[in-house]
TORMAR-486510 format. One line per 2 residues: number of its first residue (from 1); for each residue x, y, z of N, C-alpha, C. Coordinates in Angstrom, 3 decimals, padded with zeros to 6 digits. Layout:
NUM = X:Y:Z:X:Y:Z:X:Y:Z ~ ...
% end
This chain:
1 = 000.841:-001.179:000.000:000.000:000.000:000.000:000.884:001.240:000.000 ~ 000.708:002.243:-000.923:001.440:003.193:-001.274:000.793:004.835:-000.449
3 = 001.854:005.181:000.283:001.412:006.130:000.936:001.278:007.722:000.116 ~ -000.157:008.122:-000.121:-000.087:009.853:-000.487:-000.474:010.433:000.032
5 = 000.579:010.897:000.937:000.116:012.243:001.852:000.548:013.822:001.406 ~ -000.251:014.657:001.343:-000.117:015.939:000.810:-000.480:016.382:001.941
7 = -000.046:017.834:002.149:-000.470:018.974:002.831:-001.224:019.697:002.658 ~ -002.267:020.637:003.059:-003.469:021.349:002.589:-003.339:022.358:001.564
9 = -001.840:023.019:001.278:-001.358:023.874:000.663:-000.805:023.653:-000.660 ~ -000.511:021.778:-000.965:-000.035:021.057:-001.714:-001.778:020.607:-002.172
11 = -002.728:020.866:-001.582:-003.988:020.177:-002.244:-004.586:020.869:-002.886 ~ -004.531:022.819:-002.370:-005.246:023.500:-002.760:-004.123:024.556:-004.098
13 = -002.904:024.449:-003.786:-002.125:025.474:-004.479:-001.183:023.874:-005.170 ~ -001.437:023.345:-005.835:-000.574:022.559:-006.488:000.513:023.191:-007.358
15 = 001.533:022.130:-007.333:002.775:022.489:-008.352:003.220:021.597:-008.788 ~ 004.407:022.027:-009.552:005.294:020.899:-010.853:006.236:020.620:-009.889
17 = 006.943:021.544:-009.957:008.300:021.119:-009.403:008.537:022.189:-008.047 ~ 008.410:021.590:-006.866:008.823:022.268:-005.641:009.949:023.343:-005.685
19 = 010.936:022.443:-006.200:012.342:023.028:-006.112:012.896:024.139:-007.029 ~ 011.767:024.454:-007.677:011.947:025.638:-008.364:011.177:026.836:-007.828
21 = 010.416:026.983:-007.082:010.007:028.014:-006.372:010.476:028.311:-004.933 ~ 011.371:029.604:-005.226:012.098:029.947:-004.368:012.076:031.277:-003.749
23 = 012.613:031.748:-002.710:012.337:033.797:-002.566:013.261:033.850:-001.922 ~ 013.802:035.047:-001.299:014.161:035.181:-000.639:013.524:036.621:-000.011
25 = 013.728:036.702:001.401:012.987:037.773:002.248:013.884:038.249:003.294 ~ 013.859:039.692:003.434:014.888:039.735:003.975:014.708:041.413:005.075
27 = 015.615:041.602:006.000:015.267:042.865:007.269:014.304:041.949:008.385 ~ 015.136:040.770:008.446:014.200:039.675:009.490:015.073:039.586:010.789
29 = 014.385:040.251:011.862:013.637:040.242:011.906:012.840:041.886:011.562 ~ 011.813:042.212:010.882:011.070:042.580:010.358:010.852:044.107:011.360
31 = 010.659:045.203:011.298:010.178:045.767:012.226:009.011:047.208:011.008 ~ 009.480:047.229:009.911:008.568:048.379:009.285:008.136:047.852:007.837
33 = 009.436:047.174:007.318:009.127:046.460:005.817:009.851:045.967:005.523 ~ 009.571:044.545:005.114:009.758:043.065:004.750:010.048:043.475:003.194
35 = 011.352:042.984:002.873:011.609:042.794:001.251:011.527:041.244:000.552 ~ 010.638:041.378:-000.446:010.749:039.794:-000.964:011.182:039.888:-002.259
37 = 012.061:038.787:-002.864:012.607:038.826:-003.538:012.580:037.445:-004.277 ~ 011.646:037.083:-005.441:011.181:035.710:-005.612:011.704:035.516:-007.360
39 = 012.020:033.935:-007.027:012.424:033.805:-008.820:011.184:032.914:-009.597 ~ 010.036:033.322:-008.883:009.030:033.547:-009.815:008.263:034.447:-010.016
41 = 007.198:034.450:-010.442:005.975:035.586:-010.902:004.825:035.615:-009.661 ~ 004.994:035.966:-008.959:003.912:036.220:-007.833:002.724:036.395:-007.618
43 = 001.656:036.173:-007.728:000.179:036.259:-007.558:-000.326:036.823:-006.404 ~ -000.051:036.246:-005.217:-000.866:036.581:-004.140:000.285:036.680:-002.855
45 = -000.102:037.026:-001.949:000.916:036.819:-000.821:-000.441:036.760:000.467 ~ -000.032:036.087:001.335:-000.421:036.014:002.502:000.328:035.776:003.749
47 = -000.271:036.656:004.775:000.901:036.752:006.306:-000.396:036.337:007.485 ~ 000.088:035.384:007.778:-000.738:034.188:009.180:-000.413:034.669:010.264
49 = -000.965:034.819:011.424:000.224:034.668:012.754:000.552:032.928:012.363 ~ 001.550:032.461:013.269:001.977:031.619:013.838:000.695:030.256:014.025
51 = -000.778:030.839:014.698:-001.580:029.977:014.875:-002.033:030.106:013.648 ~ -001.986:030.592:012.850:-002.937:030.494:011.679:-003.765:031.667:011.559
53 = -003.938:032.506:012.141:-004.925:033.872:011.672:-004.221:034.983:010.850 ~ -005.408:034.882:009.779:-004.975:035.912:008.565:-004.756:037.517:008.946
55 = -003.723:038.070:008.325:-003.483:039.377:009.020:-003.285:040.323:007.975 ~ -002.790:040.300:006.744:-002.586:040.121:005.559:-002.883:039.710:004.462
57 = -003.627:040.332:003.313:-003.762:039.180:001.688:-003.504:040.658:001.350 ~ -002.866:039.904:-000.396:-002.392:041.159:-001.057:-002.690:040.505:-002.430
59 = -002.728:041.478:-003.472:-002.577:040.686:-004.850:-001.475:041.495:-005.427 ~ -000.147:041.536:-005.963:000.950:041.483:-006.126:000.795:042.264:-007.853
61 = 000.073:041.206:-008.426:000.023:041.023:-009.825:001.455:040.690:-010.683 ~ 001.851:039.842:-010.554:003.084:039.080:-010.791:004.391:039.628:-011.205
63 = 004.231:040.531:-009.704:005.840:040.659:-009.523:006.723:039.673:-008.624 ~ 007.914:039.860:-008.574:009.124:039.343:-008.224:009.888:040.029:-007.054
65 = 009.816:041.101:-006.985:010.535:041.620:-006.174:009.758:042.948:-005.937 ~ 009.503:042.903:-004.768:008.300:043.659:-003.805:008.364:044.270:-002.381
67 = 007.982:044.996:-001.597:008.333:044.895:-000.523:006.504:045.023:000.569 ~ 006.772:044.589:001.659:005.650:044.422:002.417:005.671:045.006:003.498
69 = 004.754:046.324:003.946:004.578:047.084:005.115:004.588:045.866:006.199 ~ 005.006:046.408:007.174:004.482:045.796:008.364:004.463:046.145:009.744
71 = 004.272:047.713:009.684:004.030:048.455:010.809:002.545:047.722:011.324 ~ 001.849:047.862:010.390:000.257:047.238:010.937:000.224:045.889:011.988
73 = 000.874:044.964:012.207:001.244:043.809:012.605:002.269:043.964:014.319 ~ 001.625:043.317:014.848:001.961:043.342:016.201:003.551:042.746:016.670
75 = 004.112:042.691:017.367:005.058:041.841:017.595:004.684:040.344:017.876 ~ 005.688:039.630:017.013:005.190:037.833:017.305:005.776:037.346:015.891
77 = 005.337:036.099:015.833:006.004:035.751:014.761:004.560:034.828:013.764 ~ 005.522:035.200:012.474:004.401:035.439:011.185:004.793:033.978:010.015
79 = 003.454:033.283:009.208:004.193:032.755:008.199:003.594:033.469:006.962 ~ 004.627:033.636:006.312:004.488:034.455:004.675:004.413:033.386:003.958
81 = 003.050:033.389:002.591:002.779:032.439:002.036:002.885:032.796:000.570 ~ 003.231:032.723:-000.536:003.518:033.130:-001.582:003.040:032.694:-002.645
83 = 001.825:032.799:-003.331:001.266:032.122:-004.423:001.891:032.514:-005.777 ~ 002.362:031.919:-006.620:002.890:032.429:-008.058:001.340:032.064:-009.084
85 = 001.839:032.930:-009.830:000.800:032.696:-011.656:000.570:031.810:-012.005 ~ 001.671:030.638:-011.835:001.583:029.391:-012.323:001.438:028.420:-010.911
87 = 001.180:028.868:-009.937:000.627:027.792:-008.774:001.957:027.846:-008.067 ~ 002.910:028.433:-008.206:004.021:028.227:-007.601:003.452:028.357:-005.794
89 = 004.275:027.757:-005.182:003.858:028.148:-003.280:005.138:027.977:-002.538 ~ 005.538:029.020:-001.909:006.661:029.266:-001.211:006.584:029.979:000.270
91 = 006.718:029.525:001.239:006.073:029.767:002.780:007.730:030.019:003.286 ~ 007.717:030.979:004.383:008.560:031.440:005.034:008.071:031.774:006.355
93 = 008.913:031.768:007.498:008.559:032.659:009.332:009.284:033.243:009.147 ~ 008.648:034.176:009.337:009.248:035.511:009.945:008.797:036.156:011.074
95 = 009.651:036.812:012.060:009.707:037.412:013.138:009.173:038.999:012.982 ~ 008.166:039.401:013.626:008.296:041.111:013.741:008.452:041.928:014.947
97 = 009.361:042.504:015.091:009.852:043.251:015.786:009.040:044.461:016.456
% end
């Protein structure tokens, strides 16, 4: 019996190849604005707390390199979720200061 286990993010945001969607983000920990810097085409972004509550949605419109306020956002720590054009999904924590 062959095991397929996916993640909810792998069920709803599918992709080709994992290992090609990549970013980098950076001024972490975070205290006014978050720079992202992705080698794909970007669609959407989303920032969670930690438990999961939405704090953040943005629509980007498929850029690459962007940056994200984050005075609005409390101190604690955050996951950044990254939807690309083509389904790409790239998740990061980040800390805000």
């Amino acid at each position: 019996m062959q095991s397929n286990s996916q993640t909810l993010s792998e069920t709803i945001y599918p992709t080709t190849n994992k290992t090609e969607s990549f970013a980098t983000v950076y001024h972490q920990p975070s205290t006014q604005v978050l720079m992202v810097n992705a080698n794909f085409a970007v669609n959407d972004y989303f920032i969670k707390t930690f438990i999961g509550i939405c704090c953040i949605t943005k629509n980007v419109d498929g850029q690459n390199l962007f940056s994200i306020e984050t005075t609005s956002l409390s101190t604690g720590i955050y996951v950044l979720t990254l939807i690309g054009i083509k389904n790409e999904f790239f998740e990061i924590i980040f800390t805000k200061n």
